[in-house]
C-alpha positions in Angstrom: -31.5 10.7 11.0 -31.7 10.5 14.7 -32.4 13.9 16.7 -29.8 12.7 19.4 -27.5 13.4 16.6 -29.0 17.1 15.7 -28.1 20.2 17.5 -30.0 23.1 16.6 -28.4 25.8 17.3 -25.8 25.0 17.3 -23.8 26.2 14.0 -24.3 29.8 14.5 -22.2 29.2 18.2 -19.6 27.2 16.1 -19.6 30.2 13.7 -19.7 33.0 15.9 -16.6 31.0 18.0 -14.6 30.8 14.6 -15.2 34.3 13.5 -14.0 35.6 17.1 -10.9 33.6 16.8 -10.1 34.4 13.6 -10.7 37.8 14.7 -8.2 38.1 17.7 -5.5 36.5 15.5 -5.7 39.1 13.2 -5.8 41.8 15.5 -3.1 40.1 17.9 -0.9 39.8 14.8 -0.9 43.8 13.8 -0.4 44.7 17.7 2.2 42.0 19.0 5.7 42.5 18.8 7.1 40.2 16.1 10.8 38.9 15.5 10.6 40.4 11.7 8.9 43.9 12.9 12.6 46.1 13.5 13.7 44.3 10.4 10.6 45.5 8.0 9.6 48.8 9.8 12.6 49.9 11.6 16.1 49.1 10.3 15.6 51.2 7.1 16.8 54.3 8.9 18.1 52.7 12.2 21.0 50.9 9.8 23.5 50.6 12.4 21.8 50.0 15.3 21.1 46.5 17.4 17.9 45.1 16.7 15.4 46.2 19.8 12.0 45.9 21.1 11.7 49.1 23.5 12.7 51.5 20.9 9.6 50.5 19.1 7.3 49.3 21.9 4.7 52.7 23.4 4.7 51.0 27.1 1.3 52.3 27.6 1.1 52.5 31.8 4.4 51.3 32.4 6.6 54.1 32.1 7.3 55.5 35.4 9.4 58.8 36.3 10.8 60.1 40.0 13.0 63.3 41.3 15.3 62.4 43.6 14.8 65.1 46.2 11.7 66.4 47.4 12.8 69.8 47.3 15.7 71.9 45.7 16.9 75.6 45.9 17.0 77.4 42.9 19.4 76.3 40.2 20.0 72.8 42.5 20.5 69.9 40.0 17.7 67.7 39.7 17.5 64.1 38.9 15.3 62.9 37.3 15.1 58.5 36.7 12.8 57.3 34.0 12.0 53.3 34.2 9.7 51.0 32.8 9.2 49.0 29.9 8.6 45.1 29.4 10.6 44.7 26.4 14.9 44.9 26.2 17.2 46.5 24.3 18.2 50.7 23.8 15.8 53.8 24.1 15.9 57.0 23.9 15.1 59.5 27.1 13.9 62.9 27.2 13.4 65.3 29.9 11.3 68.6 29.4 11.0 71.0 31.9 7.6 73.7 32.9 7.9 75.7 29.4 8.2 72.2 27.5 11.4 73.1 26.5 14.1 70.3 26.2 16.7 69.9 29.3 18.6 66.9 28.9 18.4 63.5 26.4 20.0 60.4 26.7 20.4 58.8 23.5 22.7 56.9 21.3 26.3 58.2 20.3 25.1 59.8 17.2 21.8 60.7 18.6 19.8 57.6 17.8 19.7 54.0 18.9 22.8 52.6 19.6 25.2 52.2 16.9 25.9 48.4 17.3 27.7 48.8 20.0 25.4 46.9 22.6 26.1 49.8 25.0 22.9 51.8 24.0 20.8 53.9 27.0 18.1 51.1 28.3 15.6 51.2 31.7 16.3 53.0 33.8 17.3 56.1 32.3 19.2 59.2 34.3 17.7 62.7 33.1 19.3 65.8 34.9 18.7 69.6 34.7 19.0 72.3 36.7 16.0 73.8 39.2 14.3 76.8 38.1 15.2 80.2 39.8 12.1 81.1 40.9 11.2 79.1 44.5 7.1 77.6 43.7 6.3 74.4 42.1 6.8 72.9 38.7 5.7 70.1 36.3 8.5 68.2 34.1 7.7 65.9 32.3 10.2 62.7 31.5 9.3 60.7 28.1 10.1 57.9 25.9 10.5 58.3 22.3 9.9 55.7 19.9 7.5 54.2 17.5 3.8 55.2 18.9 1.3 52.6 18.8 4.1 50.0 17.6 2.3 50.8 13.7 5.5 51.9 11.7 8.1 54.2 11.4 5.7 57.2 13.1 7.9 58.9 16.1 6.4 60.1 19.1 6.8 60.5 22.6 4.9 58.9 25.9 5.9 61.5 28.9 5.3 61.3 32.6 5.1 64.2 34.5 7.2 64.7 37.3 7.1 67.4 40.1 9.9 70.0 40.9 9.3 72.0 44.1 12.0 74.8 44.1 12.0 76.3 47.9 13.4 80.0 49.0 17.3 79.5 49.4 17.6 82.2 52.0 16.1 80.9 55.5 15.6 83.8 58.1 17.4 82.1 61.7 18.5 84.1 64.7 22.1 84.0 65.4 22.8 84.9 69.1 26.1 85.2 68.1 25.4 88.3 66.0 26.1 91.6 67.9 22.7 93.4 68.7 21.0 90.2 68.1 20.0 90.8 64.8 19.0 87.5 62.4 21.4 86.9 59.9 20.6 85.1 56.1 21.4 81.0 55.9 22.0 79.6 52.4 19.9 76.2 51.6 23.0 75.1 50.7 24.2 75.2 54.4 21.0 74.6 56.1 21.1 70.9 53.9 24.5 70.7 55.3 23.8 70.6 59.0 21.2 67.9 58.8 23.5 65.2 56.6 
């Protein structure tokens, strides 16, 4: 036999490159979402509910949450918009605030999915709660709940925190109008008012 026609070397690159391959398929084929995967993992105990990807997708880095106020006075309502996600179809939303206790959820009608109706909560989602009391500065944290690591029927949550800066309600402005001079006590309420 000719050496033009003999590479040495050769097979173990040929090897190697088939192994690798073979490799990432069956890696890409446990991680990638897959028409079947609601049907196998999912549907056994969401029965009535539309066939999704985002309620089973993590959205690793994607999930993104914003107040919509810089500031609030105590007990102001804060919004709170979740958004993200590269797949379609219903979530479900969570809000926690500093103490990590639960302050709103958007969900399904009967608290999960969507019930076939095709009217299920989807990006972006609208959290709201009420501003702590206490004027200072807070973390909330705004999460998706779904199937963690798109694996099977394991539940968890990916949060983003979000901050809540509660200011003093009472502002201390002079009022030449009050006899003697004296300052007099102007809600936040009123103060937001005047500069609308």
């Amino acid at each position: 036999m000719s050496d033009r026609y003999h590479l040495p070397g050769r097979p173990h690159v040929l090897i190697a490159s088939v192994v690798f391959v073979l490799a990432l398929i069956t890696v890409a084929s446990t991680s990638w979402a897959r028409p079947t995967f609601f049907s196998n993992v999912c549907a056994a105990c969401h029965t009535d509910d539309t066939p999704t990807c985002n309620a089973c997708h993590e959205h690793r880095g994607t999930v993104t949450a914003s107040a919509d106020q810089a500031e609030y006075a105590p007990g102001e309502l804060v919004t709170v918009t979740m958004n993200g996600g590269w797949e379609s179809g219903w979530i479900r939303g969570l809000l926690y605030d500093q103490d990590d206790n639960e302050v709103d959820r958007a969900t399904g009608p009967t608290g999960t999915g969507n019930d076939g109706q095709g009217n299920g909560v989807t990006f972006p989602v609208t959290l709201q709660a009420a501003a702590p009391m206490t004027p200072g500065q807070y973390t909330w944290q705004a999460a998706w709940f779904g199937s963690i690591n798109n694996t099977g029927a394991t539940h968890g949550e990916y949060r983003r925190p979000v901050t809540i800066t509660v200011v003093d309600d009472q502002a201390d402005v002079g009022d030449e109008d009050v006899p003697g001079g004296q300052n007099r006590y102007v809600g936040w309420g009123e103060l937001k008012r005047e500069y609308r």
